[in-house]
N, C-alpha and C positions, 0 to 999 in steps of 0.2 A: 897862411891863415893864422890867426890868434886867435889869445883865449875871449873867452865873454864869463860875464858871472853869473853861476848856476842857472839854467835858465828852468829849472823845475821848484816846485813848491812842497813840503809834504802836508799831509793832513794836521798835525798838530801845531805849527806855523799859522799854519793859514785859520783856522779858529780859533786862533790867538788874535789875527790880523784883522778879521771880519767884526771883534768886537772892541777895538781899537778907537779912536778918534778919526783916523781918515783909512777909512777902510778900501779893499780893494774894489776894484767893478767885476761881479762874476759873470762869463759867461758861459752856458751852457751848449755845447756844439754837438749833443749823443746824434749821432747818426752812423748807419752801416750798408753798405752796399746791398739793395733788394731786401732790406730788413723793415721791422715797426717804424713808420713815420717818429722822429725823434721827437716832434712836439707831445704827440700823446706818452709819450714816457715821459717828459719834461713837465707833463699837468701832475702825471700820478705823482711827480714828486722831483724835487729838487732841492739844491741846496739853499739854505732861505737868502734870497736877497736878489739871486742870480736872473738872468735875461737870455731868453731862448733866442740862438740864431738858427739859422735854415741854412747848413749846408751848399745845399741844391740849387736855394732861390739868392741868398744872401751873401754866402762865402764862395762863389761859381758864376761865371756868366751861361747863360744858355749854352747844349752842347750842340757841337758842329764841326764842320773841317779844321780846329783849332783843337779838337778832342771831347771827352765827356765832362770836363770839369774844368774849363778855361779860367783867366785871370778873373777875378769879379769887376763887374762898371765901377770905376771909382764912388762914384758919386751913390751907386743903390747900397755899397757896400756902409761909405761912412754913413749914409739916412740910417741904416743898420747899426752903425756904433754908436751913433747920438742916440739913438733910441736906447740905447744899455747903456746910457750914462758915460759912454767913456768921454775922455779927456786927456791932454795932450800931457797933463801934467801930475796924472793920475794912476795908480797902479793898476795893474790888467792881470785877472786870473783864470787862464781856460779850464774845461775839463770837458771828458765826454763820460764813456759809461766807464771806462778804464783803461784799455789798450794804448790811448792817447794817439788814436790815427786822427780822427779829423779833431781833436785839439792841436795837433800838431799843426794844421793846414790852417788852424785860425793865428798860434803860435807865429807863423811863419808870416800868411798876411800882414798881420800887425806888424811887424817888423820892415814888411818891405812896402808897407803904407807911413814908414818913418813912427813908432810908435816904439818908446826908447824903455818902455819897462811892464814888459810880459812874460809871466809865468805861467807853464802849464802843472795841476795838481797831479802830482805824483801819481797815479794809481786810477785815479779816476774817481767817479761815482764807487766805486768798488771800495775803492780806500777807505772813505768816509762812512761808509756804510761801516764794513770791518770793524771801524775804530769805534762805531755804537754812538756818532754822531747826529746832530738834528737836521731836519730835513722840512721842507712846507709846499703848501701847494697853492700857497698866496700866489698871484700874478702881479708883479710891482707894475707901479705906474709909468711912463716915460722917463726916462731917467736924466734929459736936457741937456744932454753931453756937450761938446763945443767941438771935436777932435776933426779935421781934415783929413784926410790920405793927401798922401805926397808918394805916387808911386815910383817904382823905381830906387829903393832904398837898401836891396840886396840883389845878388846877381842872377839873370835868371838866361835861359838857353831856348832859342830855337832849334828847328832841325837839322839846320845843317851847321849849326852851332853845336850841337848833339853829337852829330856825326864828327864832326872836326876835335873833339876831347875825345871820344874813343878813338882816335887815333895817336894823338897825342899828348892826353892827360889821361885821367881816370876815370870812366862812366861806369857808376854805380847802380847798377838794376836792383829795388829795393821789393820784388815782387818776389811771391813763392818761387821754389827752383822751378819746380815743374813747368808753372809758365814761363819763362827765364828758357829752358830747354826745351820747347815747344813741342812737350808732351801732353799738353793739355790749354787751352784756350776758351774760355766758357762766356766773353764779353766782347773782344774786340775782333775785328775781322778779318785776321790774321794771328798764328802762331808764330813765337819765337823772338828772339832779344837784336837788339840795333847790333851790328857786328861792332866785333872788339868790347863790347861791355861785361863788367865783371859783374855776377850775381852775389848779391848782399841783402837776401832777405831782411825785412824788418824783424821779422817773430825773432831773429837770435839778437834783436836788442835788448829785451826783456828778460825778468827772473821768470820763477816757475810763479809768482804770486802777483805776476801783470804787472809789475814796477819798473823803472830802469834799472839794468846792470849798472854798477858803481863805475865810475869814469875810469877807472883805470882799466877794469875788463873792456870798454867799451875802446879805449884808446889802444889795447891790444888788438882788439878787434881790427879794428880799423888799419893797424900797421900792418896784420896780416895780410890784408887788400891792397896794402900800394898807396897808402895813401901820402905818406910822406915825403915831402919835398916835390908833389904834383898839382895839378890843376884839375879841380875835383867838381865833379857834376853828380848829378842824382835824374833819375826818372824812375817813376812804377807804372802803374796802367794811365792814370787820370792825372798824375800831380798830388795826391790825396796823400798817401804813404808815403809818397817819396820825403814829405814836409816830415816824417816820422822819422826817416832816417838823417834831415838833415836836424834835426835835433837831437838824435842820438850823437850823432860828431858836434855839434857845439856841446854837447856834455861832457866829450870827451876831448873839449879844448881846438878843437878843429873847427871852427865858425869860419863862415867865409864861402863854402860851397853854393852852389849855383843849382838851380831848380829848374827843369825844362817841365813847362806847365802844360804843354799837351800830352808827354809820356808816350806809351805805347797807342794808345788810343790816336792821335794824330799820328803819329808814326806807318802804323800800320795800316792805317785807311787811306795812306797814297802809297799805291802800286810801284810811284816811279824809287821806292825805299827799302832796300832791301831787306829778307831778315834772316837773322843767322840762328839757327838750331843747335840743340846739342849743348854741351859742356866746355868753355874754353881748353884748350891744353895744358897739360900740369897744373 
């Protein structure tokens, strides 16, 4: 795996950027699992310029024996990106409310729809807020983007492609421990982690003020897990988070990891896959 450059933006960048001559395409992706509809947060307010996607409908195909959050239809995805103005040759800035879980999942899309220059804002809506920023509840107009998807532009895993890096590379559970050790299961239909995967909650990629950890904590991180000189996978429930952790490891110079899009949700809703409980050993 190699490096990539920075793939996060911070707030004062980026309102440098926004009033710029070719400014970025903002997209807003606030959404949270069984939380407020993101759009109505995205009318009371946004950052001025920006273009609401939908998660659910936009960044997801329908869910099903493929999980809750499958690959998006190419084609409803880019209708979605032309419609925010993107462009192939254009810069791209996500953000949600600030955790940066499903900006990371738009992050990541874009990326593996061939999309060569995307940032996600540091911090989120949270940041800018923080920093005593402007904000509107204009709704822009079509934005007449041009951009295709070309998918298949970064690596991604099936299940028994899953199963075959926990045995022989690294598979990364980016979900709470608890789910991870199948003390608690509150979504999918089954408790417990793919056997052999190693638990790497997302929450310890973050400071205490919802930012990224500075790359080198992050690149610590990461070496405590095993990451070094392997072949590295990522899953959480949906695919959702997982796109969080694997931007935590491109921040920390390890780009290159691979995303199994169904997660536990396809994993666990076939019987014939087993699941392992508990803490790995040592």
């Amino acid at each position: 795996m190699t490096a990539t450059p920075d793939p996060l933006i911070q707030t004062a960048e980026l309102h440098a950027a926004l009033g710029s001559a070719t400014p970025p395409v903002l997209l807003d992706v606030r959404w949270q699992l069984g939380g407020p509809p993101g759009a109505e947060e995205y009318a009371a307010g946004h950052l001025p310029g920006a273009h609401y996607l939908d998660l659910d409908a936009e960044l997801a195909a329908p869910p099903g024996a493929a999980g809750r959050h499958p690959l998006p239809d190419p084609e409803v995805f880019g209708v979605a990106l032309r419609r925010a103005g993107v462009r192939a040759g254009r810069a791209v800035v996500v953000y949600d409310a600030g955790p940066a879980t499903s900006a990371a999942r738009a992050w990541w899309l874009l990326r593996w729809a061939g999309h060569q220059d995307v940032r996600v804002l540091d911090g989120g809506l949270a940041a800018w807020r923080a920093a005593g920023l402007p904000e509107s509840t204009d709704l822009p107009v079509d934005g007449g983007g041009d951009f295709a998807p070309v998918p298949g532009q970064l690596p991604t895993l099936d299940a028994a492609g899953a199963a075959e890096l926990a045995r022989a590379g690294l598979l990364l559970d980016a979900r709470a421990g608890e789910r991870y050790r199948g003390e608690v299961e509150p979504i999918d239909p089954r408790a417990g982690h793919i056997p052999g995967a190693v638990s790497a909650p997302t929450t310890e990629n973050l400071s205490a003020d919802g930012r990224f950890r500075p790359a080198a904590e992050l690149a610590a991180r990461f070496g405590a897990l095993g990451v070094e000189g392997r072949r590295v996978g990522v899953y959480c429930g949906s695919g959702v988070t997982a796109a969080h952790e694997l931007l935590a490891l491109a921040i920390a110079g390890r780009d290159g990891a691979a995303l199994y899009p169904g997660s536990w949700s396809e994993w666990s809703g076939d019987p014939r896959n087993p699941a392992a409980t508990g803490a790995l050993p040592g």
